[in-house]
Each structure stands twice: as C-alpha cells, then as structure tokens.
KETORDREN-461651 format. One record per residue (C-alpha): x, y, z; residue in three letters. Coordinates in Angstrom, 1 decimal, always signed. Example, Ala and Ser with C-alpha at 12.3 -4.5 7.8 and 13.67 -1.06 7.14 Angstrom:
<rs>
{east=+12.3&north=-4.5&up=+7.8&code=ALA}
{east=+13.7&north=-1.1&up=+7.1&code=SER}
</rs>
This chain:
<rs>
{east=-17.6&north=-23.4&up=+13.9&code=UNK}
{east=-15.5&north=-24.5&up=+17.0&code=UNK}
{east=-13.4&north=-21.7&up=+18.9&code=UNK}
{east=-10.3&north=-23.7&up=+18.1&code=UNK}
{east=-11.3&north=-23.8&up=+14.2&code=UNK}
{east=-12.1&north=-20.2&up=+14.7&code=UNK}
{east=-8.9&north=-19.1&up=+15.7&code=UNK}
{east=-6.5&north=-21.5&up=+13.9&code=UNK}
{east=-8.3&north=-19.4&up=+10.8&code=UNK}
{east=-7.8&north=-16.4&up=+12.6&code=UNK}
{east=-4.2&north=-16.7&up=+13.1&code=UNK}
{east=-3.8&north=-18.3&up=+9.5&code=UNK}
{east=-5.3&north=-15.2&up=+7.8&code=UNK}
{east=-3.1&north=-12.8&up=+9.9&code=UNK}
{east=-0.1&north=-14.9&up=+8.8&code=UNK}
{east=-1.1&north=-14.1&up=+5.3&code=UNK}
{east=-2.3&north=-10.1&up=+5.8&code=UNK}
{east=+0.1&north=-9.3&up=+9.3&code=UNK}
{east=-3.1&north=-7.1&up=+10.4&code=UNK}
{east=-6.7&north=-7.1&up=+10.5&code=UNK}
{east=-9.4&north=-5.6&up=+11.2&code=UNK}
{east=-12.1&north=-7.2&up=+13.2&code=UNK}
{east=-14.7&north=-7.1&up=+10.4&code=UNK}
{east=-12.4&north=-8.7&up=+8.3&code=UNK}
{east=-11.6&north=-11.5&up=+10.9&code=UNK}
{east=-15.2&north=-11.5&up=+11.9&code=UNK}
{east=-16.2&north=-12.3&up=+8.2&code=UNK}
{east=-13.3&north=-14.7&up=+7.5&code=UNK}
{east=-14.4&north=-16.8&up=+10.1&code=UNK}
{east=-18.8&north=-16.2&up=+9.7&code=UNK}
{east=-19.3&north=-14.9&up=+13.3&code=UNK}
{east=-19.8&north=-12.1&up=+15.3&code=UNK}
{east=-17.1&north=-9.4&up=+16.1&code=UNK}
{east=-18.0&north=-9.7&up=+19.8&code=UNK}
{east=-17.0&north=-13.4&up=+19.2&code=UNK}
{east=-13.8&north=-12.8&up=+17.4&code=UNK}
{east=-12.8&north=-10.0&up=+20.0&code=UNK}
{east=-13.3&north=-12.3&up=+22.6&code=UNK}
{east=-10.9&north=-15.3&up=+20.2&code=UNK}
{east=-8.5&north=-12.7&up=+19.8&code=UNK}
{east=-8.1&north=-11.8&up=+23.5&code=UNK}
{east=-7.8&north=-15.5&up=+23.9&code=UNK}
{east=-4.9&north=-15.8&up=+21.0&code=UNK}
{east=-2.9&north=-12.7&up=+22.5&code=UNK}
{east=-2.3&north=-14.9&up=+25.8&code=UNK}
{east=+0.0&north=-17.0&up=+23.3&code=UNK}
{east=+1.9&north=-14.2&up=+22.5&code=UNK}
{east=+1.9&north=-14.9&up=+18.8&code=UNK}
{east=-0.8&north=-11.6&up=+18.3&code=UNK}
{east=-1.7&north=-8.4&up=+19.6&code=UNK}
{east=-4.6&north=-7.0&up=+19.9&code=UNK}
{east=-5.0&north=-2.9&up=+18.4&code=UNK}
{east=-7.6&north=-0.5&up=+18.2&code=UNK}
{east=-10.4&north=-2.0&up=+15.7&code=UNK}
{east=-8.2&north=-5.3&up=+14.3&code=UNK}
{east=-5.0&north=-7.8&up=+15.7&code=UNK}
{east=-1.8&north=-8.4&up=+14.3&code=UNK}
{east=+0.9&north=-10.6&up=+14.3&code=UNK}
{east=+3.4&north=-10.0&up=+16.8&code=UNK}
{east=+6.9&north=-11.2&up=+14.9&code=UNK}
{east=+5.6&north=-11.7&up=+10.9&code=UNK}
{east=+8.3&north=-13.9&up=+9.5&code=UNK}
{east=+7.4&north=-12.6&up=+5.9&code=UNK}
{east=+9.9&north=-9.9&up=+4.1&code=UNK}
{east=+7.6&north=-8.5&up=+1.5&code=UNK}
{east=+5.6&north=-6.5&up=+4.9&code=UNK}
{east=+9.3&north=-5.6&up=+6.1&code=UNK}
{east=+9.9&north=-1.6&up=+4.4&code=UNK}
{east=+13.7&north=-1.8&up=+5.7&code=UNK}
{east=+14.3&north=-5.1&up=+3.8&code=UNK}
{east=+12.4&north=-3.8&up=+0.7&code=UNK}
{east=+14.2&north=-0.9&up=+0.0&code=UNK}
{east=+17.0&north=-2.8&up=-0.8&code=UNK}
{east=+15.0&north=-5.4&up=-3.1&code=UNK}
{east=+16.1&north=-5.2&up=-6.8&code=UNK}
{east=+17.1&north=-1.5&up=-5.3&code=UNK}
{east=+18.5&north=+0.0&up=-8.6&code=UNK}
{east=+15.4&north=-0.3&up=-10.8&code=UNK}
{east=+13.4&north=+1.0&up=-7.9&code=UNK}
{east=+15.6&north=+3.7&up=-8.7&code=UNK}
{east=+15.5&north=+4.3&up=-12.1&code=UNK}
{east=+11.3&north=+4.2&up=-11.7&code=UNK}
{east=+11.4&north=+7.3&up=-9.2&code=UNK}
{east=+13.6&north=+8.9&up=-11.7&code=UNK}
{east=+11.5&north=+8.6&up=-14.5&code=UNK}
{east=+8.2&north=+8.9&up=-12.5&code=UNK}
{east=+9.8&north=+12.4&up=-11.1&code=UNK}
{east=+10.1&north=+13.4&up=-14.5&code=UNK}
{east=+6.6&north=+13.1&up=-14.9&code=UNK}
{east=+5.3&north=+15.4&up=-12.0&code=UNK}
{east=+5.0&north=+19.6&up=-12.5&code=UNK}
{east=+6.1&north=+21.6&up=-9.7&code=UNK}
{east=+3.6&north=+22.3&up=-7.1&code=UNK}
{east=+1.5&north=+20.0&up=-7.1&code=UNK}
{east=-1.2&north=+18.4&up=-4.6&code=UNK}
{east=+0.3&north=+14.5&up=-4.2&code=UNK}
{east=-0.8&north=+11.7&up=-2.1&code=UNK}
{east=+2.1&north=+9.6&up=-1.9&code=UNK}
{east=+1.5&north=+6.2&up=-0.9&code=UNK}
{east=+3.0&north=+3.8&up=+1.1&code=UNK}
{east=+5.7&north=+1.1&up=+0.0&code=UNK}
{east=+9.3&north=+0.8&up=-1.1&code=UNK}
{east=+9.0&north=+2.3&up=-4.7&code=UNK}
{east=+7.3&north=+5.0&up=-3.8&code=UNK}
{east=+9.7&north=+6.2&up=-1.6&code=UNK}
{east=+12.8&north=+6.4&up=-4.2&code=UNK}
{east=+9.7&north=+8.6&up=-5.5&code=UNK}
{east=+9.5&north=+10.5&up=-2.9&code=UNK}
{east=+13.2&north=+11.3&up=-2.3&code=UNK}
{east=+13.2&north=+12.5&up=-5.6&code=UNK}
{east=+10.7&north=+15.4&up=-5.5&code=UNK}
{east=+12.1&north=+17.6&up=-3.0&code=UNK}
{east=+13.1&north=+20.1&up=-5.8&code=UNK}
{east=+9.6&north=+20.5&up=-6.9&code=UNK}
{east=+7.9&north=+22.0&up=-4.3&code=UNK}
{east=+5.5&north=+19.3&up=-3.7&code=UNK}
{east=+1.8&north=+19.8&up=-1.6&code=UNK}
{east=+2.1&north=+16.0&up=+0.2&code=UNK}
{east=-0.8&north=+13.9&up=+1.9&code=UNK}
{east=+0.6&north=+10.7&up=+2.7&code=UNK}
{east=+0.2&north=+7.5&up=+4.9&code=UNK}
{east=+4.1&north=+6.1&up=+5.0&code=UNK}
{east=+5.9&north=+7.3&up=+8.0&code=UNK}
{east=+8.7&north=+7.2&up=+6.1&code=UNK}
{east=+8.4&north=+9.8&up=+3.4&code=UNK}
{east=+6.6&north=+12.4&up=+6.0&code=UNK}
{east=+9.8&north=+11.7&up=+8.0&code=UNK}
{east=+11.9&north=+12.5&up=+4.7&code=UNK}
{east=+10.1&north=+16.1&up=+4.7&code=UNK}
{east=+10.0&north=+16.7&up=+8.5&code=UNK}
{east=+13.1&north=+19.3&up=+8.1&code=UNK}
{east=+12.0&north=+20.8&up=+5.0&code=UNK}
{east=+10.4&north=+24.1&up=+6.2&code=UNK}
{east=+9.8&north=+24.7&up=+1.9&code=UNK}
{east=+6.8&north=+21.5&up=+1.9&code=UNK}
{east=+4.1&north=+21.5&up=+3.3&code=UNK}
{east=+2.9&north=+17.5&up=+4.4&code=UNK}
{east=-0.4&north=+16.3&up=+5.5&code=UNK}
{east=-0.2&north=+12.9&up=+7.3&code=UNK}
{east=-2.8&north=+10.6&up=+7.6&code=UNK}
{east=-4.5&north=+9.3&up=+10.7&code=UNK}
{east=-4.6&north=+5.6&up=+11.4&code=UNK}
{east=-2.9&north=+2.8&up=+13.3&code=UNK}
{east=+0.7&north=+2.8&up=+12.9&code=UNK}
{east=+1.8&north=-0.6&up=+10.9&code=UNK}
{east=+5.4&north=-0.6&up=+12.0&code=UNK}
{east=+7.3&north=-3.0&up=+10.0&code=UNK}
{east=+5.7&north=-0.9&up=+6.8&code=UNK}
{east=+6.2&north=+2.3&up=+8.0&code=UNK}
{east=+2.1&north=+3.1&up=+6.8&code=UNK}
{east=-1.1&north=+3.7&up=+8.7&code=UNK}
{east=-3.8&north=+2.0&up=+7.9&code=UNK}
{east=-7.5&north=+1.3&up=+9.2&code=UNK}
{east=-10.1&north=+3.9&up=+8.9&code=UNK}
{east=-9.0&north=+7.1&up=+9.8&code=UNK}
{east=-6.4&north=+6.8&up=+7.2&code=UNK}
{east=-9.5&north=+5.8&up=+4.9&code=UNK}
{east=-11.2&north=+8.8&up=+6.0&code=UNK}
{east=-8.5&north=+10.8&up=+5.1&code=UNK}
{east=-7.6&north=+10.5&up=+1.5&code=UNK}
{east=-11.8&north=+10.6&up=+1.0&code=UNK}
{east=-11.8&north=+14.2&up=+2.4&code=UNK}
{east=-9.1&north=+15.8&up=+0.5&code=UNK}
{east=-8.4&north=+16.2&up=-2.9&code=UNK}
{east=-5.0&north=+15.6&up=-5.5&code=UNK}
{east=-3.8&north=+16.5&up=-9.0&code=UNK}
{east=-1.8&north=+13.3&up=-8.8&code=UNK}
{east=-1.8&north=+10.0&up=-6.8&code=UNK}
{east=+2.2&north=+8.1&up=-6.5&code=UNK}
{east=+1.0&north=+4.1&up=-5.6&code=UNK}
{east=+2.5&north=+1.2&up=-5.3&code=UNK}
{east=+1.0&north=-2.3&up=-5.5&code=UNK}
{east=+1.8&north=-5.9&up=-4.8&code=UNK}
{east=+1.1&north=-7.3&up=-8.3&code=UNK}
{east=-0.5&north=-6.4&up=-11.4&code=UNK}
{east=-1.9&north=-8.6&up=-14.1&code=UNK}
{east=-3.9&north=-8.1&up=-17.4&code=UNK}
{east=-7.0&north=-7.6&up=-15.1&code=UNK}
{east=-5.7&north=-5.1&up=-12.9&code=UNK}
{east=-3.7&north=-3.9&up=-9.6&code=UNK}
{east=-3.8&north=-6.3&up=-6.8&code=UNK}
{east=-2.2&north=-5.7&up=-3.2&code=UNK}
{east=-1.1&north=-7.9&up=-0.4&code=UNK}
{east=-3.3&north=-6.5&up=+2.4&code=UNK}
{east=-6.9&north=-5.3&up=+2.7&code=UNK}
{east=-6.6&north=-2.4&up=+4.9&code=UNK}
{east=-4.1&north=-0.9&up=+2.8&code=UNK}
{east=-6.1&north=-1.6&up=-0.6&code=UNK}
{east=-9.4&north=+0.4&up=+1.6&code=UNK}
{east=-7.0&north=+3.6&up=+1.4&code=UNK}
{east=-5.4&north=+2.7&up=-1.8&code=UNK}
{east=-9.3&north=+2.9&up=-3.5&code=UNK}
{east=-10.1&north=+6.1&up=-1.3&code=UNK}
{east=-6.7&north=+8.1&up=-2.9&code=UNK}
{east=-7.8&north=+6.7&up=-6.1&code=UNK}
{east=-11.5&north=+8.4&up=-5.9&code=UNK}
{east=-9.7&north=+11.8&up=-4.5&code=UNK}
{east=-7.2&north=+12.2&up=-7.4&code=UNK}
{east=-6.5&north=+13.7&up=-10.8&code=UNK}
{east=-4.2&north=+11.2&up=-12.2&code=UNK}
{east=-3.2&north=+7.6&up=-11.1&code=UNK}
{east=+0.6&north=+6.9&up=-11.8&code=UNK}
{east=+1.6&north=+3.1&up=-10.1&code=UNK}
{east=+5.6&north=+2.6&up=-9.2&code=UNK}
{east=+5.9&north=-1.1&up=-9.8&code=UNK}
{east=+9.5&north=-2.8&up=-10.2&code=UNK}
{east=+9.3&north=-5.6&up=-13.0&code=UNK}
{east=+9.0&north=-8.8&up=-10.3&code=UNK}
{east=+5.4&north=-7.2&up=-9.5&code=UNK}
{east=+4.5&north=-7.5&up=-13.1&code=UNK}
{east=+2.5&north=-10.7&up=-13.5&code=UNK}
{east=+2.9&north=-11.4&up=-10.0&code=UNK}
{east=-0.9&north=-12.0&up=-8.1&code=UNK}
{east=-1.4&north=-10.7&up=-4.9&code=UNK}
{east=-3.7&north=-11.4&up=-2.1&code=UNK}
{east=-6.6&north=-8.7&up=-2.9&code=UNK}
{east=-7.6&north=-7.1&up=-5.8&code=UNK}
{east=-7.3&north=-3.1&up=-6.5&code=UNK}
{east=-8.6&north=-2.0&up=-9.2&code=UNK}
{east=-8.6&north=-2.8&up=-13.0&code=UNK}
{east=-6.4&north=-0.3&up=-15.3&code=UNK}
{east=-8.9&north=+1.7&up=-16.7&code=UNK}
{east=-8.9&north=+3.0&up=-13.1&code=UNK}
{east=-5.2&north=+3.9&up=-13.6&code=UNK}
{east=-3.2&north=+7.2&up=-16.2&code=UNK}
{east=+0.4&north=+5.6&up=-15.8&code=UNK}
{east=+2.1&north=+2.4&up=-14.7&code=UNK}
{east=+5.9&north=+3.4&up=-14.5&code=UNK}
{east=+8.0&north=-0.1&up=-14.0&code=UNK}
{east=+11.6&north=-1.4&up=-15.4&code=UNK}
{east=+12.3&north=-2.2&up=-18.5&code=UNK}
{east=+13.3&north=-6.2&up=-17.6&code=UNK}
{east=+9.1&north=-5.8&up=-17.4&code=UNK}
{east=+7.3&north=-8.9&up=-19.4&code=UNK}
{east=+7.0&north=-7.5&up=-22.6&code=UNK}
{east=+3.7&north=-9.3&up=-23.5&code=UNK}
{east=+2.2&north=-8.3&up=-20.4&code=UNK}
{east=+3.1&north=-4.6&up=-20.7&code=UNK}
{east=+1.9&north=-4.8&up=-24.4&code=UNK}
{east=-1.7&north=-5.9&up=-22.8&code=UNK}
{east=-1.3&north=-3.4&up=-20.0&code=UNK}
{east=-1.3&north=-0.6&up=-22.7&code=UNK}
{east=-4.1&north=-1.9&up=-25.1&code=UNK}
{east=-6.5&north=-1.0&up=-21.8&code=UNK}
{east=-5.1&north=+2.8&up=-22.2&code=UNK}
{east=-2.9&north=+3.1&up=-19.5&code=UNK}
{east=+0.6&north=+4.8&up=-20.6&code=UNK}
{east=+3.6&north=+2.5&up=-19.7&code=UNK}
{east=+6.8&north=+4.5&up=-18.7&code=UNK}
{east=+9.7&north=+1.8&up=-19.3&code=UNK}
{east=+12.9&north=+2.8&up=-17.0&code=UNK}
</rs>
C-alpha cells in the first residue's frame, strides 16, 4: 500500500474513532507501527492530527456523539430518570467503577449520599467528588481524551484489571439483540477490563441507544446483571434483551 493510501485510511479511521492507538492504525492499514509513526508525523504537519503518547487523534472532531458537554444535554431528562432509578439499585458503600459517558454521570451525581468506594476513568465524575472529603476516588491512568472527559489507552486498561468492584455503572454506544457495542476501541479495551474486575454489570443506556449499532462490539448480555434505559425503549427489543437473562429496569 502507497503512503498516500496509507494515510487517507489513517485519517478516515480517526474520523470515525477521534483516537487511536498505533496498533490499531498499524493494523487498519497492514503495516508496521514504525511505518505508521512515521505517516503520522507526516499527517500532523497538516494540522488536521496530533500525534500522543502510543496513538494520534484528531485535532478538531466535527462529530457530537465524542463531545461530553454536548451529550449531557442530549434527550437530558430520561438520562435523568435512568440515574435515578439506577441509584436506587446500589447499597451504600460500595466498591464502583464508574465509567465514562453522559449517562453515567447523571449516575454519578446521584450517589453522593451513599458513601460510594469510586474507581473511575471520566474526568468528570472524579471532578464531581474532588471536594467531598466523605469518598474516597481512585482515578485511572491513561491519556486524557478531552472532548470525553475519559482516559483511555493502556494504563487505564491496566487499571480496572488490578482492582476489584461489587458493581460496574457503564455506558455504551448501542445495544442490539447480540449484545453492547461502543463507538471507540480504546474505550471498549477498558470497558472489557471493568467487566472482568466486577461483581455485577448494570449499563445506563437512554432509549435512542437501544437498537442503535456502534462501531465495535462489547460484549454480549449474558456478560451483563442489569441494562437500566427509558421507557420510550423498543419494546420488542427489550423483550429479547430479557429472554438472555439480563433484568431490564424501565425509567
């Protein structure tokens, strides 16, 4: 493959993922990650990437779903009503990871009064706890991914895969009869590494991810205790959803 085919792929990928790491890129495009470090050094004179430890990313993503400001105003008042009835579902004092996304941030905001153990990857919920002398929160390492307020790469993997939780809050990018899907790979690396280090699975989805594909596959739902979504949900997809044993919490 030609450099310029190489790196139109490149920067088409990162279009659809915002960041990647170089083993992704480097298998995206069949070559070696010296050759893609070297096409990405090239591509970052353009201005339109940048260049991070381990992986590139675009430099002004024009896509909202990867903007956590934007989302957290997205279809806002079910996103409510599924941290409120997710809440409900958590004892106090408990170990959580709490994930990354807008959903699980409503979560988040609602768990103060429980006296919550947190490891989490979003920027924004440790921020929510920074003042909070009573909670005690673990954050991940990782490269920060601004415009989601997470972390992500392998540090953040390596993480979640040390310690342990009675309870995992996650969000996703889609769910279908087969499973969870999410829209980027280095997030869905972390995603499968809280899901091996917990107790009990519970996924925040608002109703427009149900039946919505994403770019990457998580995991299929007998991976996953509780999906908690809206009650504007498809019907016959949450029907199939809890034929696979997965309790459905309607808000």
């Amino acid at each position: 493959m030609q450099q310029e085919q190489r790196q139109k792929i490149i920067e088409a990928y990162l279009n659809e993922v915002e960041f990647a790491s170089l083993e992704d890129m480097a298998e995206r495009v069949d070559a070696s990650v010296s050759t893609v470090r070297r096409d990405l050094i090239n591509l970052e004179g353009t201005g339109r990437i940048q260049r991070t430890h381990g992986g590139a990313r675009l430099t002004d993503p024009q896509r909202e779903e990867f903007v956590f400001d934007k989302r957290t105003v997205v279809e806002a008042e079910a996103k409510k009503r599924i941290a409120a009835a997710c809440a409900e579902l958590i004892p106090g004092n408990q170990n959580l990871f709490i994930d990354s996304g807008s959903t699980v941030f409503f979560v988040a905001k609602e768990l103060e009064g429980k006296s919550p153990h947190i490891v989490t990857n979003c920027l924004s919920v440790a921020n929510l706890y920074a003042s909070n002398p009573e909670i005690e929160v673990v954050v991940s390492g990782g490269v920060i991914y601004p415009r989601l307020q997470t972390m992500v790469g392998p540090l953040a993997v390596q993480a979640f895969e040390q310690l342990s939780a009675d309870i995992a809050i996650m969000g996703g990018g889609g769910a279908t009869s087969d499973g969870i899907m999410n829209s980027h790979l280095l997030m869905v690396e972390q995603q499968k590494a809280m899901i091996r280090s917990a107790q009990t699975i519970i996924f925040c989805m608002d109703h427009t991810k149900i039946g919505r594909q994403s770019f990457s596959f998580l995991c299929p739902w007998d991976e996953v205790d509780i999906l908690v979504t809206n009650k504007e949900a498809d019907k016959d997809l949450v029907r199939t959803i809890k034929k696979q044993n997965v309790n459905v919490v309607l808000a």
